[in-house]
C-alpha positions as CSV (number, residue, x, y, z in Angstrom):
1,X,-12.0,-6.8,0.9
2,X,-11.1,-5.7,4.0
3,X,-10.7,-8.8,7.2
4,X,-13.6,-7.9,9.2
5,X,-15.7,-8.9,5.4
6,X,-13.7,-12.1,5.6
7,X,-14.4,-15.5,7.2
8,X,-11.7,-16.5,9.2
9,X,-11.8,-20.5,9.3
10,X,-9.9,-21.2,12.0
11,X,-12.5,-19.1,14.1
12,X,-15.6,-20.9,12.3
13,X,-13.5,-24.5,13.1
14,X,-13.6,-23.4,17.3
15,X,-17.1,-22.0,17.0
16,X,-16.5,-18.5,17.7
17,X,-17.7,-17.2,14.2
18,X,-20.7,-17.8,12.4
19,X,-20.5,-19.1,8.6
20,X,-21.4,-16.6,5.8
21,X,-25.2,-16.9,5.1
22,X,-26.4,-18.4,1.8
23,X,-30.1,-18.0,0.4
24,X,-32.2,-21.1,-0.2
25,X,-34.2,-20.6,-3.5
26,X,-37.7,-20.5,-3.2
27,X,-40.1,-21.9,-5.5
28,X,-41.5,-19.5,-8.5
29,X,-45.4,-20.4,-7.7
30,X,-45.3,-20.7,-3.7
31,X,-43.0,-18.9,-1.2
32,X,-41.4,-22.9,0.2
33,X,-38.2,-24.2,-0.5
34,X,-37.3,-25.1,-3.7
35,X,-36.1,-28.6,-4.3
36,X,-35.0,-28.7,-7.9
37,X,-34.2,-25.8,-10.2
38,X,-34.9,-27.0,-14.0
39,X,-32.3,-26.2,-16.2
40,X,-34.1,-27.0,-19.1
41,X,-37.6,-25.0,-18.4
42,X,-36.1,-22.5,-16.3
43,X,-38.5,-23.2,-13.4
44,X,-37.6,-23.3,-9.4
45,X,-40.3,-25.9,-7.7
46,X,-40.9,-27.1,-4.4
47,X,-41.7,-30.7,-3.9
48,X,-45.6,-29.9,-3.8
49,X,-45.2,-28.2,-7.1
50,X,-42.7,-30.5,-8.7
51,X,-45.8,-33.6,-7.8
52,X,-48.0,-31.2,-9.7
53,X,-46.3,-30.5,-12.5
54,X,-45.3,-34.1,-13.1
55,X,-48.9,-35.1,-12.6
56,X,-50.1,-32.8,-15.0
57,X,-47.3,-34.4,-17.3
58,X,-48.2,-38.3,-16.5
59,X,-51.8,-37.8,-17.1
60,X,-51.8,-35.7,-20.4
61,X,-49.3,-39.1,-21.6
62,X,-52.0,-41.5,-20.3
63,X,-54.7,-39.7,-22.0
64,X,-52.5,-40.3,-25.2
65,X,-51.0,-44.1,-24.4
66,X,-53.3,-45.9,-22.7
67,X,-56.5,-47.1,-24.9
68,X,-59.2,-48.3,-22.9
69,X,-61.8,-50.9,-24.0
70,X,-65.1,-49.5,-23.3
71,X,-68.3,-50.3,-23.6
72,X,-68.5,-51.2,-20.4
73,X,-65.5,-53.7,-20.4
74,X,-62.6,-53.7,-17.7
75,X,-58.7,-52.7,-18.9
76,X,-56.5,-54.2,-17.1
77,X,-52.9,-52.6,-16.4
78,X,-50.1,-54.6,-14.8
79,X,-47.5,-52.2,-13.7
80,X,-44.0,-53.5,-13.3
81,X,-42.1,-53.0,-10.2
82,X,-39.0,-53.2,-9.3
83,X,-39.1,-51.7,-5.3
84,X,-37.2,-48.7,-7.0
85,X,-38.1,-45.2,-7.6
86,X,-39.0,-44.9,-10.9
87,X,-42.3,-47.7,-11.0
88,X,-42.5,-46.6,-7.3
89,X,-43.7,-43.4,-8.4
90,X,-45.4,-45.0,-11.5
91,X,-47.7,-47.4,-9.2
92,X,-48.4,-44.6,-7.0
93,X,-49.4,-42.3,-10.0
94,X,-51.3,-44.8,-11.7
95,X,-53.5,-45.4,-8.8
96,X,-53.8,-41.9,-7.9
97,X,-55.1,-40.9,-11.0
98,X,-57.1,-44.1,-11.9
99,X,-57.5,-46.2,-9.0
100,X,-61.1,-45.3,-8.6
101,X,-62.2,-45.8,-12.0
102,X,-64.9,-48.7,-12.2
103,X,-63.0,-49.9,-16.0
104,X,-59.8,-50.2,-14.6
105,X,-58.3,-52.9,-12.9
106,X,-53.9,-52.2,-11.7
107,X,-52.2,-55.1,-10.5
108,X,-47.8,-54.8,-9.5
109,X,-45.9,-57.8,-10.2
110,X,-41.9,-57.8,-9.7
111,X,-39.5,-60.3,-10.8
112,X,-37.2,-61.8,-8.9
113,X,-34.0,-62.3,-10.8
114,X,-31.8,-64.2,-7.9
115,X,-28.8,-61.4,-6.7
116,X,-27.9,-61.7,-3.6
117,X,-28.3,-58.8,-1.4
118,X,-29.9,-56.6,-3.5
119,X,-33.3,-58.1,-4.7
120,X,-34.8,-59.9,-1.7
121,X,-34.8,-56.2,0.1
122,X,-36.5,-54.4,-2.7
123,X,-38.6,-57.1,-3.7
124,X,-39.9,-56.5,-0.2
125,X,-40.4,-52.9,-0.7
126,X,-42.2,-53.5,-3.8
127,X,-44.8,-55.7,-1.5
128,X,-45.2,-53.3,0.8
129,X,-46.0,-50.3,-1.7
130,X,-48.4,-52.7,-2.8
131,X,-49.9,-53.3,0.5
132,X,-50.2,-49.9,1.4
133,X,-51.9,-48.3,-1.6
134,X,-54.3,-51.9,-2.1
135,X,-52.5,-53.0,-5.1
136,X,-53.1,-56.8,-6.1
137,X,-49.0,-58.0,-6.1
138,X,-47.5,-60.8,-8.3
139,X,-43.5,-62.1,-8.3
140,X,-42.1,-65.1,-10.5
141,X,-38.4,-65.8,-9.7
142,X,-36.3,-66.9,-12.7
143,X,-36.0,-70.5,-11.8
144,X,-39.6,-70.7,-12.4
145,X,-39.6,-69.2,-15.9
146,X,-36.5,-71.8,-16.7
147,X,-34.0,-69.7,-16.1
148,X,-30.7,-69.6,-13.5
149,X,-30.2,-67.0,-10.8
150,X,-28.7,-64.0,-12.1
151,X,-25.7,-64.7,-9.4
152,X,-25.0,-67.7,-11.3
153,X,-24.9,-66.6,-14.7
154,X,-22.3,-64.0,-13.6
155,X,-20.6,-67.1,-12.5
156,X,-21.0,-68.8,-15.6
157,X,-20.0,-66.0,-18.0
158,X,-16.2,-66.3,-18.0
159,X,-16.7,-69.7,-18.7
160,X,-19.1,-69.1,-21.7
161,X,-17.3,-66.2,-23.7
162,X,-14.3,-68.7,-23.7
163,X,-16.5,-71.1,-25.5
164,X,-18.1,-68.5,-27.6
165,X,-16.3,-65.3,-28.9
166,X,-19.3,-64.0,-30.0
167,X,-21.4,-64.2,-26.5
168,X,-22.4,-61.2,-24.5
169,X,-19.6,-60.4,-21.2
170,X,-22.3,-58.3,-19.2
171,X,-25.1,-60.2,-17.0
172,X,-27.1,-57.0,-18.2
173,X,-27.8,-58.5,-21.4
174,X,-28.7,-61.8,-20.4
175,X,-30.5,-60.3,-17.6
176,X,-33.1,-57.5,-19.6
177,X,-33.9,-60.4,-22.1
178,X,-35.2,-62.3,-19.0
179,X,-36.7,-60.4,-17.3
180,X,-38.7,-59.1,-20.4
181,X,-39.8,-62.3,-20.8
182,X,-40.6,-62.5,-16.8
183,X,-42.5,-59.6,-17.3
184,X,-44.7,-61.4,-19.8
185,X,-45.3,-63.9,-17.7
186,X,-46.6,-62.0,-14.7
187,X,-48.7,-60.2,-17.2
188,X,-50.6,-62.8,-18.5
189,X,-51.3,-64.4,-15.2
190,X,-52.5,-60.4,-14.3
191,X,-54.7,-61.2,-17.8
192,X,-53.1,-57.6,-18.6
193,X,-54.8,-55.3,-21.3
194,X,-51.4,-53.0,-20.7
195,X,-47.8,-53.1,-19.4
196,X,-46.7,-50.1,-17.7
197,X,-43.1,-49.7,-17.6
198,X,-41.9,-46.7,-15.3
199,X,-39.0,-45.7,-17.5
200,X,-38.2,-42.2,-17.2
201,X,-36.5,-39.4,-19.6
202,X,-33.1,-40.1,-18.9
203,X,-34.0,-43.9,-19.8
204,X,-35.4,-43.2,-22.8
205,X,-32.8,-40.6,-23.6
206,X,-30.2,-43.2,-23.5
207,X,-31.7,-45.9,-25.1
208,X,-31.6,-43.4,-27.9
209,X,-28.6,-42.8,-27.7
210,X,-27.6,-46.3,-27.4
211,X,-29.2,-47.0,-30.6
212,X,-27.9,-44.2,-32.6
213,X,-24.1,-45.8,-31.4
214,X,-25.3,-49.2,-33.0
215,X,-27.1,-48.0,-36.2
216,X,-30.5,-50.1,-35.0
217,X,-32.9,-47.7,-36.4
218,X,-35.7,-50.8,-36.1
219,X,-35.1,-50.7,-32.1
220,X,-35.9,-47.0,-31.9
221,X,-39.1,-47.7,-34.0
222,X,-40.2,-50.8,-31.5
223,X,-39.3,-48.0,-28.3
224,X,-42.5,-47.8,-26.5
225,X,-44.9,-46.6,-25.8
226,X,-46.9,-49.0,-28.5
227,X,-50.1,-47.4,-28.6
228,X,-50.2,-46.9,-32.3
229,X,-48.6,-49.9,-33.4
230,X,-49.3,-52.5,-31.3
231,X,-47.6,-55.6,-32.0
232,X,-50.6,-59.0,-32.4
233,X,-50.2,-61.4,-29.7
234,X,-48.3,-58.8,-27.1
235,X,-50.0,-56.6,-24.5
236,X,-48.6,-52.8,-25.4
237,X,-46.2,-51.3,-23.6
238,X,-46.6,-47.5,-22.2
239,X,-44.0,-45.3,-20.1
240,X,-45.8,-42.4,-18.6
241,X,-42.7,-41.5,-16.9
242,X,-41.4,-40.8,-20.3
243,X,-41.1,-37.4,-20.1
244,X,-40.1,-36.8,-16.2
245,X,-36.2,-36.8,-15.7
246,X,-34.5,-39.3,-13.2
247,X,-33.5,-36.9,-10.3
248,X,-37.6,-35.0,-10.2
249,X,-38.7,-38.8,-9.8
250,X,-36.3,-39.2,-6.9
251,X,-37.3,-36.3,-5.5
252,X,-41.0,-37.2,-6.2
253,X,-40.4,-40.4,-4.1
254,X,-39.1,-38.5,-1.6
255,X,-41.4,-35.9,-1.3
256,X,-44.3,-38.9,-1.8
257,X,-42.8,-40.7,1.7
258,X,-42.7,-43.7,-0.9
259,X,-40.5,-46.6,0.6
260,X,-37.9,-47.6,-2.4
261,X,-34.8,-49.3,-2.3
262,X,-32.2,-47.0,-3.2
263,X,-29.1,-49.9,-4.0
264,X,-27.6,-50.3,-7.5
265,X,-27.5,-54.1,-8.7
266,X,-24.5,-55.3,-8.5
267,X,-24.3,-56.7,-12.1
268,X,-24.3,-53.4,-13.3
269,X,-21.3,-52.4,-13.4
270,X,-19.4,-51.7,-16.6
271,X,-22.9,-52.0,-18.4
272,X,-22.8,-49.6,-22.1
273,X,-25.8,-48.5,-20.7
274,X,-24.0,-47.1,-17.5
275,X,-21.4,-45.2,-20.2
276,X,-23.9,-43.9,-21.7
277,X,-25.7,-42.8,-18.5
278,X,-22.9,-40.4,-18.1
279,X,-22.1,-39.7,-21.8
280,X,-26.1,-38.2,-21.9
281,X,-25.6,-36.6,-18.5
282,X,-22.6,-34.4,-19.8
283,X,-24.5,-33.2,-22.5
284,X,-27.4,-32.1,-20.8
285,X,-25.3,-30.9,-18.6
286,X,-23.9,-28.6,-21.3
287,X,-26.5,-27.9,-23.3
288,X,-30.3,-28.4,-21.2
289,X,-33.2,-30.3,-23.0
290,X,-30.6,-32.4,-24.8
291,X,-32.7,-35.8,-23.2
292,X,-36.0,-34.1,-24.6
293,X,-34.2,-33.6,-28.0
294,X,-33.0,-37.1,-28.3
295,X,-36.9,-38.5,-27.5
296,X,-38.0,-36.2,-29.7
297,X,-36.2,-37.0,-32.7
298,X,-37.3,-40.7,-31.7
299,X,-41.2,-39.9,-31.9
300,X,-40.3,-38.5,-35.3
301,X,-38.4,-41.1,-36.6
302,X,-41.6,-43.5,-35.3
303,X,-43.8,-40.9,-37.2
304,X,-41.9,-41.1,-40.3
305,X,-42.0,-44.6,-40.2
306,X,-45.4,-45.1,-39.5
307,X,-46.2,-42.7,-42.3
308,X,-44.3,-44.8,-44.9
309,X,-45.8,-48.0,-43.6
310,X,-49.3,-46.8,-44.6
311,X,-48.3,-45.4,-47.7
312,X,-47.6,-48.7,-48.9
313,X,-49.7,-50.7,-47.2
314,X,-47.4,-52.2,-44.9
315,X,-48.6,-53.6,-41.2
316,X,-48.3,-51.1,-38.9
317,X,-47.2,-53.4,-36.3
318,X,-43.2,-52.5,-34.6
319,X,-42.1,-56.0,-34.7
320,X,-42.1,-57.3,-38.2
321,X,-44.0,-60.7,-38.4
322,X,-44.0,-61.8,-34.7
323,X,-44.7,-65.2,-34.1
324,X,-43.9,-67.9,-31.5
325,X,-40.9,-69.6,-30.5
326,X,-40.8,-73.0,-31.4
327,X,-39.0,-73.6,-28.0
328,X,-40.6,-71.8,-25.3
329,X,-43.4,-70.4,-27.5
330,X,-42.5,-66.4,-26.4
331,X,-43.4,-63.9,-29.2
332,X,-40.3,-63.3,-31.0
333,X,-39.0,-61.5,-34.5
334,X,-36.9,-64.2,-34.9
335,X,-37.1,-66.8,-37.7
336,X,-35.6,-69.3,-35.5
337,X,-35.7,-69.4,-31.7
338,X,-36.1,-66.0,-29.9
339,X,-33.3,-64.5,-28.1
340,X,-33.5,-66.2,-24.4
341,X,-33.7,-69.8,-25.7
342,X,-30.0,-69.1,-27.4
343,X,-28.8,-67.6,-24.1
344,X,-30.1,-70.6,-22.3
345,X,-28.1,-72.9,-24.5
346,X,-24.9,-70.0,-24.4
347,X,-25.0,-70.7,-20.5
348,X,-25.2,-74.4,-20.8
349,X,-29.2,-74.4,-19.2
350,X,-31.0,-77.6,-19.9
């Protein structure tokens, strides 16, 4: 290569030489920009395109997950929010595709865990979604549901694992049992039919995973969605988003002008969730559709089960004779008191 083919950067630092150009793909069905390039389908999109696939993908999951009454009776579907991207996009969808039906009645609800800093900002961005596309919104802060601030069980954790070995170190785990139960709440004052959670592929991928690490075939069966089996006493879950990986609902937000809060909680860190975040990454990384493989195998193992459970009769219901807690009177699988009432008493709450 001879130095007139070369760039000289001294020359491009003072601004007396151009940089080499560099082509910006564009996308396979239009003549735009592309914005993502999918390893795993081989496809280059633009954002319009992108929304449109992803669409297609969200509707052809609600036409399978979400049952509606009939008969002339209203479904109601709460949607949990968070302010993020993912239910962002899942509200937004959701009303998009069946905000004008008569029989359906959405309703947002968020709950507000107490962390300083980072929920009061996108529990405000979750109200203004709400606001804007003429959602009904509900919040319950976890003082209300009996619970401390999340801020001070971080506080009191040290404290706790000294007293019991066998306690979990990570707020996370204290926090998702919680908030599930938060979640419950919210829906029963939304009288919910359905709880739509906006968990995406990479999510679901490593919740998978997660299990597969542990052995706890029983969790993957419970995985929503829980259209099929749905458990007496519980409103069914569904994910739409199931299917969508994390970084085409980012750009969906995006693309959407969607107001999200874009900070990580600060509990988060050193989650097994976040190892296996990048543990699921890497392999997709190497070898594409590795995410779609792992739900995959998931559906089938729910399949399988399912199968069995008819062949001999057994309920078909994920969570093997639910009933309430004695305590708090949550739905739980528990023969004793379900999991939050024995982190209450780990973390010393009256």
């Amino acid at each position: 290569m001879s130095d007139t083919d070369k760039t000289n950067p001294l020359r491009l630092a003072m601004g007396t030489e151009k940089p080499l150009p560099f082509s910006i793909p564009t996308c396979d069905s239009c003549s735009k920009p592309a914005v993502v390039q999918q390893a795993y389908s081989g496809r280059v999109l633009c954002g319009e395109h992108l929304c449109q696939m992803n669409r297609k993908k969200i509707s052809k999951e609600l036409r399978k997950q979400l049952v509606l009454k009939g008969k002339g009776q209203k479904t109601n579907i709460f949607v949990a929010i968070s302010g993020g991207k993912d239910s962002a996009v899942l509200l937004e969808s959701l009303v998009d595709i069946l905000g004008k039906r008569p029989d359906i009645e959405i309703t947002a609800g968020c709950v507000d865990e107490g962390i300083e800093g980072y929920r009061p900002p996108s529990l405000e961005c979750a109200r203004r979604l709400c606001e804007k596309l003429g959602v009904r919104f509900l919040t319950v802060p976890y003082t209300e549901l009996g619970f401390v601030e999340m801020d001070e069980v971080a506080r009191r954790l040290p404290m706790v694992t000294q007293q019991n070995k066998s306690a979990s170190k990570m707020p996370c785990a204290y926090c998702g049992v919680f908030r599930r139960q938060g979640i419950n709440h919210l829906a029963q004052l939304a009288n919910a039919d359905v709880i739509a959670l906006g968990h995406n592929l990479d999510d679901m991928a490593q919740t998978v995973m997660m299990n597969i690490t542990n052995g706890d075939l029983e969790r993957t069966i419970r995985l929503a969605p829980h259209t099929a089996r749905p458990a007496e006493g519980m409103a069914p879950r569904i994910v739409p988003l199931r299917w969508i990986p994390e970084q085409e609902i980012h750009l969906m937000a995006v693309h959407k002008e969607l107001e999200i809060h874009h900070e990580e909680c600060p509990h988060a860190q050193g989650a097994l969730r976040w190892r296996t975040r990048d543990i699921v990454a890497d392999l997709e990384r190497d070898s594409p559709g590795t995410r779609h493989g792992l739900l995959k195998m998931a559906d089938q193992i729910k399949s399988m089960r399912a199968q069995l459970d008819e062949a001999i009769g057994k309920s078909s219901s994920p969570m093997p004779n639910p009933t309430s807690c004695p305590t708090c009177g949550e739905m739980t699988s528990s023969a004793t008191e379900c999991k939050a009432c024995q982190m209450k008493v780990d973390l010393g709450i009256v």
